[in-house]
C-alpha positions as CSV (number, residue, x, y, z in Angstrom):
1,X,-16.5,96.7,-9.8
2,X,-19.5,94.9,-7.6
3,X,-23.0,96.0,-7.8
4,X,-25.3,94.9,-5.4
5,X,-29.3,95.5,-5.9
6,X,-31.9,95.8,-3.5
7,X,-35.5,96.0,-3.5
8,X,-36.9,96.6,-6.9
9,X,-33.5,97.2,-8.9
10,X,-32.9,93.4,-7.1
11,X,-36.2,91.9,-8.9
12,X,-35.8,94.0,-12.0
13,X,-32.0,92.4,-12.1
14,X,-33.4,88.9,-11.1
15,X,-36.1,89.6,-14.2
16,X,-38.8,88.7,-11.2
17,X,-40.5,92.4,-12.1
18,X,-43.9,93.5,-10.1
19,X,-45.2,96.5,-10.6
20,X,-47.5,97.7,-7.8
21,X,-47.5,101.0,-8.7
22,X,-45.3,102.9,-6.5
23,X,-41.7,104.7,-6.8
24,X,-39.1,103.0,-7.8
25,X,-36.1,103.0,-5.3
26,X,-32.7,102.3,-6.3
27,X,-29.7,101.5,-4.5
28,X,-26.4,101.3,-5.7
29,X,-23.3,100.2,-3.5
30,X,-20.2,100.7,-5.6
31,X,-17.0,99.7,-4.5
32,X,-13.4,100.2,-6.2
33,X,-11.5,103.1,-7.8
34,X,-14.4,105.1,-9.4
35,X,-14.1,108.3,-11.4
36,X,-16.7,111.1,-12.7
37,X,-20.3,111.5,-11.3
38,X,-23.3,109.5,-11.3
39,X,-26.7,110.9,-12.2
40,X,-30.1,109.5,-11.9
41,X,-31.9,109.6,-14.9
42,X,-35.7,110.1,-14.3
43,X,-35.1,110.9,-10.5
44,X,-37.7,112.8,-8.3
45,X,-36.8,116.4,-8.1
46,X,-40.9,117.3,-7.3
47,X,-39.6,118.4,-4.0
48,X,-37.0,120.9,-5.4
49,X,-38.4,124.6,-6.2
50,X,-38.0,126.2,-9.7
51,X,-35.5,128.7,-10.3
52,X,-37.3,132.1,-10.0
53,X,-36.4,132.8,-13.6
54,X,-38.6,130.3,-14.8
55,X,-41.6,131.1,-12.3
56,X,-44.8,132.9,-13.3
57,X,-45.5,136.9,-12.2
58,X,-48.5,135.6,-10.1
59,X,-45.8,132.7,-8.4
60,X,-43.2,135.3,-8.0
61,X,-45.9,137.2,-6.0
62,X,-47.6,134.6,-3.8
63,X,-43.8,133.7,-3.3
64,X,-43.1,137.0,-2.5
65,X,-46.5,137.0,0.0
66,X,-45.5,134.1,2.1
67,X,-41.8,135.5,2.7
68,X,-42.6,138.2,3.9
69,X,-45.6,136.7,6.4
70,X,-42.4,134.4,7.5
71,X,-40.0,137.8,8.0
72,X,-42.9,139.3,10.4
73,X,-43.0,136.0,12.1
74,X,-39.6,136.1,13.1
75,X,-40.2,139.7,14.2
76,X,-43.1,138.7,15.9
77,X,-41.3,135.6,17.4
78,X,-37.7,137.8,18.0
79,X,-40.1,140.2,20.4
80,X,-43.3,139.0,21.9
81,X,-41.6,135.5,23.5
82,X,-41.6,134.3,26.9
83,X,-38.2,135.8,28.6
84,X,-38.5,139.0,26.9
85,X,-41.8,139.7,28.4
86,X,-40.9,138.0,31.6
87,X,-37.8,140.8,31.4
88,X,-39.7,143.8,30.5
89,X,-42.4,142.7,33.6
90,X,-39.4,142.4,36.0
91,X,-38.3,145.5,34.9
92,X,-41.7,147.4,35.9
93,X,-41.6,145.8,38.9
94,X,-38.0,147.0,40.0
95,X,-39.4,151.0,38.4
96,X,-43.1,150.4,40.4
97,X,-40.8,149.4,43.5
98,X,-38.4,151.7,42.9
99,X,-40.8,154.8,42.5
100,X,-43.1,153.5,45.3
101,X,-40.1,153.9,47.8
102,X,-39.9,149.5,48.9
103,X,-37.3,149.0,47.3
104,X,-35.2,152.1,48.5
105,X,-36.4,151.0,52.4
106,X,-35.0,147.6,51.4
107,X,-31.4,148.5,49.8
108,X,-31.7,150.6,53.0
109,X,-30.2,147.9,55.1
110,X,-27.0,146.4,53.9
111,X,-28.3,143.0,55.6
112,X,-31.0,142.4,53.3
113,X,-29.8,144.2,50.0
114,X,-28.3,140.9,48.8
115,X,-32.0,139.5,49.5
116,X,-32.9,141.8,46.2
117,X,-30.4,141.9,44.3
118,X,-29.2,138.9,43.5
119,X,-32.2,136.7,42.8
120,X,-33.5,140.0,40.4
121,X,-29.7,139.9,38.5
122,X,-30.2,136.2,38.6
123,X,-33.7,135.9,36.5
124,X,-32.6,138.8,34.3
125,X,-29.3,136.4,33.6
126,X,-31.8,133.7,32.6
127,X,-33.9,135.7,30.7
128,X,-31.1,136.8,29.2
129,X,-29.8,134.2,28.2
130,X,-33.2,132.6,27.2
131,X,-33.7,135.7,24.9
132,X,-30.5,135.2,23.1
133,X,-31.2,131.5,22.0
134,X,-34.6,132.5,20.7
135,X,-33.7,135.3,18.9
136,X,-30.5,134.0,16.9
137,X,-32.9,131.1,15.6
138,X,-36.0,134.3,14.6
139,X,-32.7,135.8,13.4
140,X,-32.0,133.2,11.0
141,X,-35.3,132.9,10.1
142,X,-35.5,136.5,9.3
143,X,-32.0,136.7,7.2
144,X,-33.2,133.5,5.1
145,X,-36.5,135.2,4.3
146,X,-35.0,139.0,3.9
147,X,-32.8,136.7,1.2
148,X,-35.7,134.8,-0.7
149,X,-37.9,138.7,-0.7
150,X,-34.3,140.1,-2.4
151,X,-34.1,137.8,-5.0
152,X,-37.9,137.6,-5.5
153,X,-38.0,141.4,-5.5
154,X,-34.8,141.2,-7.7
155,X,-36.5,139.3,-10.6
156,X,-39.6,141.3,-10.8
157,X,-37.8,144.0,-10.6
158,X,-36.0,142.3,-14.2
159,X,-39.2,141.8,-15.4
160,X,-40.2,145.1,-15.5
């Protein structure tokens, strides 16, 4: 088995150690048949969250706070976005026209029906289409806060 170092681990092996006060950063290149796990002792899990269990009441709720502002984001996000609006506007347009009698002198003449119809099936298509990338990515974001507010919901609940 070869270990190289780099960096730090490299002066620390060369015993030419200097501090200057910043994180350490390892880098291990093994090589070879290897079996079982390696674990980093003293390794910087700061950016990890703490289980719930282990949270405070007030944490649970400030937690449980912020969830839920991201849930009405996506709701938010899911139905005031550019092609829906752009959609629902079309689609008064078509009713006003529609209602006003333009639109039934148009589709009046077979000539110029195509002149309507198509381009307005062809921006609802976009829009469409538009619509459906933007709300499976607020969907996500809904269904991975819905599942934090469960389990947040779920241990207060235990707490009681």
């Amino acid at each position: 088995m070869r270990q190289d170092f780099h960096g730090d681990a490299g002066q620390v092996a060369g015993k030419n150690v200097v501090n200057k006060g910043g994180k350490t950063h390892l880098e291990l290149n093994i090589q070879g048949d290897n079996y079982g796990s390696i674990s980093m002792v003293g390794s910087d899990n700061s950016s990890q969250e703490r289980p719930l269990h282990l949270a405070s009441g007030q944490e649970l709720r400030n937690a449980l706070a912020y969830w839920r502002s991201q849930w009405w984001s996506g709701v938010r996000g899911s139905w005031l976005n550019v092609p829906c609006i752009l959609m629902l506007v079309l689609l008064a347009g078509l009713a006003t026209a529609m209602f006003t009698g333009v639109l039934i002198k148009t589709l009046q003449d077979p000539q110029s029906m195509w002149t309507v119809v198509v381009p307005i099936m062809v921006a609802i298509l976009v829009c469409g289409v538009w619509l459906s990338h933007i709300r499976r990515i607020e969907d996500r974001v809904m269904a991975e806060s819905s599942a934090a507010i469960d389990a947040i919901r779920t241990e207060l609940r235990k707490r009681r």
